[in-house]
Structure formats: structure tokens, C-alpha cells
C-alpha positions in Angstrom: 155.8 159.6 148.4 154.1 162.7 149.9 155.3 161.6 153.5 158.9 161.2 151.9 158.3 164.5 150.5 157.1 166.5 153.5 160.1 164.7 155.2 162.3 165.9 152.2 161.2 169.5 152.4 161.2 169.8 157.1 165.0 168.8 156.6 165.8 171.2 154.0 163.9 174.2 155.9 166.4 173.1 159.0 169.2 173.3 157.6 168.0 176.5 156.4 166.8 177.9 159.5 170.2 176.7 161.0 172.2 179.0 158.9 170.0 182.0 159.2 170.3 181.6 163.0 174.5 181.2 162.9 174.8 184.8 160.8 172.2 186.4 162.8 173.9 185.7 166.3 177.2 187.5 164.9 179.3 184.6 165.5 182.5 183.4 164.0 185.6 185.9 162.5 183.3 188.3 160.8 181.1 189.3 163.9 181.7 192.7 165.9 180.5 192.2 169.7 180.3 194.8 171.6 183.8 194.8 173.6 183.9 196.2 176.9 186.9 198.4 177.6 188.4 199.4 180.8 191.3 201.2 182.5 193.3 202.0 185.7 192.1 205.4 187.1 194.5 208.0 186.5 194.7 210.5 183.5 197.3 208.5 181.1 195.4 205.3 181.5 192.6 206.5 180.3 193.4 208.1 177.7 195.1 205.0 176.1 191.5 203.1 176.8 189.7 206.0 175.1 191.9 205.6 172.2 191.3 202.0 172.2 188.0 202.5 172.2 187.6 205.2 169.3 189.6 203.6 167.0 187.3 200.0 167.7 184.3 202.5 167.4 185.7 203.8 163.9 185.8 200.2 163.1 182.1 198.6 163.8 182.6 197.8 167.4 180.1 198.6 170.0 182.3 200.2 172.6 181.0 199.6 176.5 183.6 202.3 178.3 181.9 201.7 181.7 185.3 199.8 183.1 187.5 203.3 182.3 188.9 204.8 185.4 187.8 201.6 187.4 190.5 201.6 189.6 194.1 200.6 190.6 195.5 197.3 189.3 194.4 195.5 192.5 190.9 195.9 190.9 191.4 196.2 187.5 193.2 193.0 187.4 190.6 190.9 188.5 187.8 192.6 186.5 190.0 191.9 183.3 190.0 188.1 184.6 186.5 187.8 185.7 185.1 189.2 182.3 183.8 192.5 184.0 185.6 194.2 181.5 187.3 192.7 178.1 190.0 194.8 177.6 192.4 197.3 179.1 195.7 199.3 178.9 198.9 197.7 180.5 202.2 199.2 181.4 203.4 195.6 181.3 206.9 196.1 183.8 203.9 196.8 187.1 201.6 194.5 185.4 204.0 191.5 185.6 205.6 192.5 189.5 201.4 192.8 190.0 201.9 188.5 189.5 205.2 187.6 189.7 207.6 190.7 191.7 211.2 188.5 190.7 210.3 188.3 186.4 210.2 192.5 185.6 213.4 193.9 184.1 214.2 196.8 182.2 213.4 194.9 179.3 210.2 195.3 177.2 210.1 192.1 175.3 211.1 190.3 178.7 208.4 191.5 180.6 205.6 191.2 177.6 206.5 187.5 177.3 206.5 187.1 180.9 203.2 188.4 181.6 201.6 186.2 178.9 203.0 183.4 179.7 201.1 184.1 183.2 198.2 185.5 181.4 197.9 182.7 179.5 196.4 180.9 183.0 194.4 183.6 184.0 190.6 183.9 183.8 190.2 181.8 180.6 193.4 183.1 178.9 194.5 186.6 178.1 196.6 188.0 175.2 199.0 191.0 175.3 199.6 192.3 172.1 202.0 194.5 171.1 203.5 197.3 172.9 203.8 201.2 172.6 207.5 202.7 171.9 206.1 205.1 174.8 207.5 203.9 177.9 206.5 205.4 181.5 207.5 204.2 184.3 206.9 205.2 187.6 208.0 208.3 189.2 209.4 209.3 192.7 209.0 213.2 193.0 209.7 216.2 195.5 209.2 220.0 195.5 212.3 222.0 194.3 212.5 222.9 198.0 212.3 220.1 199.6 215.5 218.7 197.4 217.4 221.5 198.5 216.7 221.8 201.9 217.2 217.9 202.1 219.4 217.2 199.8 217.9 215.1 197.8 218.7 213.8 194.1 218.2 209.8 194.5 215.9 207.4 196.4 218.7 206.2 198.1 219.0 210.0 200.1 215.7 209.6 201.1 215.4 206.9 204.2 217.6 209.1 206.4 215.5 212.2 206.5 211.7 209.8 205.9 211.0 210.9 209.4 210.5 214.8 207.6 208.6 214.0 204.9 204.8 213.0 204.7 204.7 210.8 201.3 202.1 210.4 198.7 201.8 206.4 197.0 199.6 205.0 194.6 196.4 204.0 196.3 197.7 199.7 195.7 201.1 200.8 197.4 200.6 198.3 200.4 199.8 195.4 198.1 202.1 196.5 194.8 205.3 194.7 194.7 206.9 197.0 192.8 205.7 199.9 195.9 205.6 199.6 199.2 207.8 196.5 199.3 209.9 197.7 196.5 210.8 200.9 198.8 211.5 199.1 202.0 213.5 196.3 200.7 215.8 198.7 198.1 216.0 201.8 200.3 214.7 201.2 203.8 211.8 203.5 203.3 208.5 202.9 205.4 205.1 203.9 203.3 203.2 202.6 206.1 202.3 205.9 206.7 201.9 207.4 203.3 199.1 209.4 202.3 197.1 207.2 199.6 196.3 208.5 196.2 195.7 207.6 192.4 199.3 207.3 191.2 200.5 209.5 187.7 197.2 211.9 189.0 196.2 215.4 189.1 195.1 214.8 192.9 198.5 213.6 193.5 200.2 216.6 191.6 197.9 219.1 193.5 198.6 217.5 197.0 202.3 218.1 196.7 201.8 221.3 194.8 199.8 222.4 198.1 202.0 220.9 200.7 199.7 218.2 201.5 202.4 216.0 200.8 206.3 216.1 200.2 207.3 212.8 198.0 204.8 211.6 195.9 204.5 209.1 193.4 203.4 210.3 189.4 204.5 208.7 186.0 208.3 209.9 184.5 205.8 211.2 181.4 203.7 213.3 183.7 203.3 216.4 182.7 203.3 217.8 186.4 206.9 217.5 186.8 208.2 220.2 184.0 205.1 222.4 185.1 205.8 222.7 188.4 209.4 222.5 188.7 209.7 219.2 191.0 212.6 217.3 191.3 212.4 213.6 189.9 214.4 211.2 192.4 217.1 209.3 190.6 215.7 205.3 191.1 219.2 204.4 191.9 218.2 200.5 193.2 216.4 200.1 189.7 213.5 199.1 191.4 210.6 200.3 188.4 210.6 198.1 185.8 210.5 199.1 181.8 206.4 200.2 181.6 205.8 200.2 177.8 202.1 199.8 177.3 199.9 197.1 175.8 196.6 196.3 175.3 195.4 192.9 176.9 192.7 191.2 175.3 190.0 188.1 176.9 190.4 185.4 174.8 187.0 184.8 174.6 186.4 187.8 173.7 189.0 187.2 170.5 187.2 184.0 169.7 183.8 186.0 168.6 185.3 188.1 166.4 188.3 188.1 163.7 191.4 188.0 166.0 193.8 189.2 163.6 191.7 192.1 162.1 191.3 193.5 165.8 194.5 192.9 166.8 195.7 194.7 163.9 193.7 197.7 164.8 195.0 198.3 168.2 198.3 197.0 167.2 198.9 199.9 164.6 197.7 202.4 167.2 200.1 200.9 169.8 202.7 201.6 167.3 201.9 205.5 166.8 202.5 206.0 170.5 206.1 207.2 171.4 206.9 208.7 174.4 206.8 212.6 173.3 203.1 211.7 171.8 202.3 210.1 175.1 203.5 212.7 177.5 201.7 215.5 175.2 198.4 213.7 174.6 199.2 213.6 178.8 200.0 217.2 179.8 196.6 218.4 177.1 194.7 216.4 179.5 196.0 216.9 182.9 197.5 220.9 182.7 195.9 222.3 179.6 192.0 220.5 180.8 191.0 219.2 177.8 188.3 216.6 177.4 189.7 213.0 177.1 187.8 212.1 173.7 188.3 215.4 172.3 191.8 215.1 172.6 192.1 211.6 171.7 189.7 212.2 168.7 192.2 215.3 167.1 195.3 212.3 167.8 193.8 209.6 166.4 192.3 211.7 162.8 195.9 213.6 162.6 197.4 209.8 162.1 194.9 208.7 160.2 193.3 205.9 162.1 190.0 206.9 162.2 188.2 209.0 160.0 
């Protein structure tokens, strides 16, 4: 009877010591691992990870922002898929020509459920939840003048004069669909040349600002533009698809914590994000030099999403 006892009394202590150990590792819908956020490298990009990140900070999570700024999409792509980082901002028109140049319209639905039905494949599984009203797309821009002593209003103006104009592109532009083979294909224009930069940048700004450069390549929200007075290039081919932003999630990452609660968060900040917000939260960053999390902090209490 003792034996039966002792036997009695090791099972129940298991099954005990079983259910301490599942709460303590954090797993299932209630945990809060620590999510590891990351971004392309220019200004707007960043910002949007920040606020990711403050308003998942505000919530319990544990906020690793050492993938913020990590680079163009030919290297934040793959660090989203690898696991190197678990989330980042998307402008979801590029992000689908990244994978598939034929699928972006001008479409924003279109080209969210075309990038996860490609995302879906990639690195485990990735989710793209919902998208910002803001939409950005890229930009094609020239000094004042340089339009008027070139005569230039549209893309399409610019392959007969190239030969007189250095160019700024984003620093993926040989490898982007939606770049370098974009411009050759629609207008006949040869980036092989081009001077390499972060794309929607202050660097890129500054370079044409100083003459470095005479076309370069920002965002249509930049900030930049209106500031300095440069001439934004009619995209008469259509060749920059719709760019609303979204944040895409690991899937693996979703399975340790409560997918819909998370979701929910960065949904509802998605949904506070209209294009005048976007290109102000922009220009207090890039003209006015404001620190990022400062500025995404004021944002983010003003709508009430964090505290």
C-alpha cells in the first residue's frame, strides 16, 4: 500500500511540476515574448517601426529595436524571413514587385493579398495585417532649375536629356524591380550610373540640395520636396505601385503569443495613420530634427494608444 502510495503521490507531483513549467516558459495566447522589430533605413520607415514598437511596449512586450534602420529591402527581406528580426513596416506595392514585379497595381487590397499569398511560403509563413490609409509611394524629383532649364514635368521628358543629369536611386535600385528595371523598360532611362543612396532620405535630399546630384529618388510624403521647392516628376508609365503600409508579422512569432490581441494593437495604430499624419510625423523628423521616439511618443499619447 505504501509503494502504491509513493507511486500515487510521484504522479500527482508530475503533473504538478508539468503545469508550473508550461506557465513559467510564457507559452500559449497569454505569453508576451520579447518581439524583435525591424525596419528599412530611411527616416519614414523608421518611424512606423518605432511606433510599432512603443505601442507593443505600452502593452507588455519586450521590444528588441536592434533590426530598425537595418537596411534596404534587399536585406530587410531576408532578415524578416530568416527570423533575424520578427517584424517590420511594409509599403506593400515595392514589397510585392520585391517578389513578384507583374502582381503590383495601384490597388491596395490587390497588392496586400498578393504579398500574402507569397508570404504565406516564405520563411515559415508571414502575415500582413492591415494597412495604413497613408499611402507613399515613391518619388522621382529635380531641382526647380533643372525642370526649367530641361523642361521637365514627367519621367517620360527625362531619357532624352539623361546624358545631363547625374541621378540619385535607392541604394537596391539595380536589384528593385520596381527601379532600375522599372526606368529602363517604361522610359529608356539608364541608372547604371546613378549615384547610390538610401531612398525617401535626408542624405538623398541634401545631395540634390548641394548639386551632388540632379534626379533623385525620395517618397511623394517627403517632406523635402515642399521645403526645398523641387519639382516632383509626373510617373506618367505608372510604374510605382499603391505603397500603403503594413506591418508583417513571423508566424511563429504569432503562435507564442495571443494573435488576435497583437494584431489588434498594431492594427488600430495602422488605422490612425493617414497620409497628412504620415508626412508630418515625416517632415518633424527629417526638417524640423526631432528625435524619432520623442516624436512618435507625443503621436501615439495625443490618439490615445498608449498612455
Amino acid at each position: 500500500m505504501r509503494f502504491s502510495r509513493r507511486l500515487a503521490l510521484g504522479a500527482s507531483m508530475l503533473a504538478l511540476v508539468i503545469v508550473a513549467a508550461a506557465c513559467s516558459t510564457g507559452g500559449g495566447s497569454a505569453s508576451k515574448p520579447t518581439v524583435k522589430v525591424g525596419s528599412d533605413g530611411f527616416d519614414e520607415a523608421k518611424i512606423m517601426a518605432e511606433a510599432y514598437a512603443q505601442v507593443l511596449e505600452a502593452n507588455g512586450y519586450t521590444v528588441n529595436r536592434d533590426g530598425i534602420g537595418l537596411g534596404a529591402r534587399k536585406v530587410t527581406a531576408p532578415a524578416l524571413e530568416s527570423g533575424q528580426i520578427d517584424l517590420k513596416p511594409e509599403y506593400i506595392g515595392s514589397g510585392l514587385s520585391y517578389y513578384d514585379p507583374t502582381k503590383a497595381t495601384g490597388d491596395p487590397k490587390n497588392n496586400q493579398q498578393q504579398l500574402q499569398t507569397i508570404l504565406t511560403g516564405k520563411g515559415g509563413g508571414i502575415t500582413v495585417l492591415d494597412y495604413t490609409p497613408a499611402q507613399d509611394q515613391n518619388a522621382f524629383v529635380v531641382r526647380k532649375d533643372t525642370a526649367d532649364q530641361l523642361k521637365l514635368t514627367k519621367m517620360s521628358d527625362v531619357a532624352a536629356v539623361q546624358g545631363q543629369l547625374k541621378l540619385g536611386l535607392a541604394t537596391d535600385c539595380p536589384t528593385n524591380p520596381v527601379c532600375g528595371k522599372a526606368l529602363k523598360d517604361a522610359y529608356g532611362i539608364d541608372t547604371s550610373a546613378a549615384t547610390l543612396l538610401d531612398a525617401c532620405s535626408t542624405p538623398m535630399a541634401d545631395a540634390l540640395k548641394a548639386k551632388t546630384i540632379d534626379l533623385g529618388e525620395l517618397c511623394s510624403t517627403q517632406p523635402d520636396i515642399i521645403v526645398n521647392n523641387f519639382v516632383l516628376l509626373q510617373d506618367d508609365k505608372q510604374t510605382q505601385p499603391a505603397d500603403n503600409i503594413s506591418p508583417l508579422v513571423r508566424n511563429d512569432f504569432l503562435a507564442k503569443t495571443d494573435k488576435a490581441a497583437f494584431s489588434k494593437l498594431l492594427n488600430d495604430l495602422s488605422a490612425k495613420i493617414d497620409t497628412p499624419t504620415l508626412a508630418d510625423l515625416y517632415k518633424q523628423v527629417s526638417v524640423d530634427k526631432k528625435d524619432i521616439k520623442d516624436v512618435v511618443s507625443t503621436f501615439l499619447k495625443a490618439q490615445g494608444l498608449v498612455k
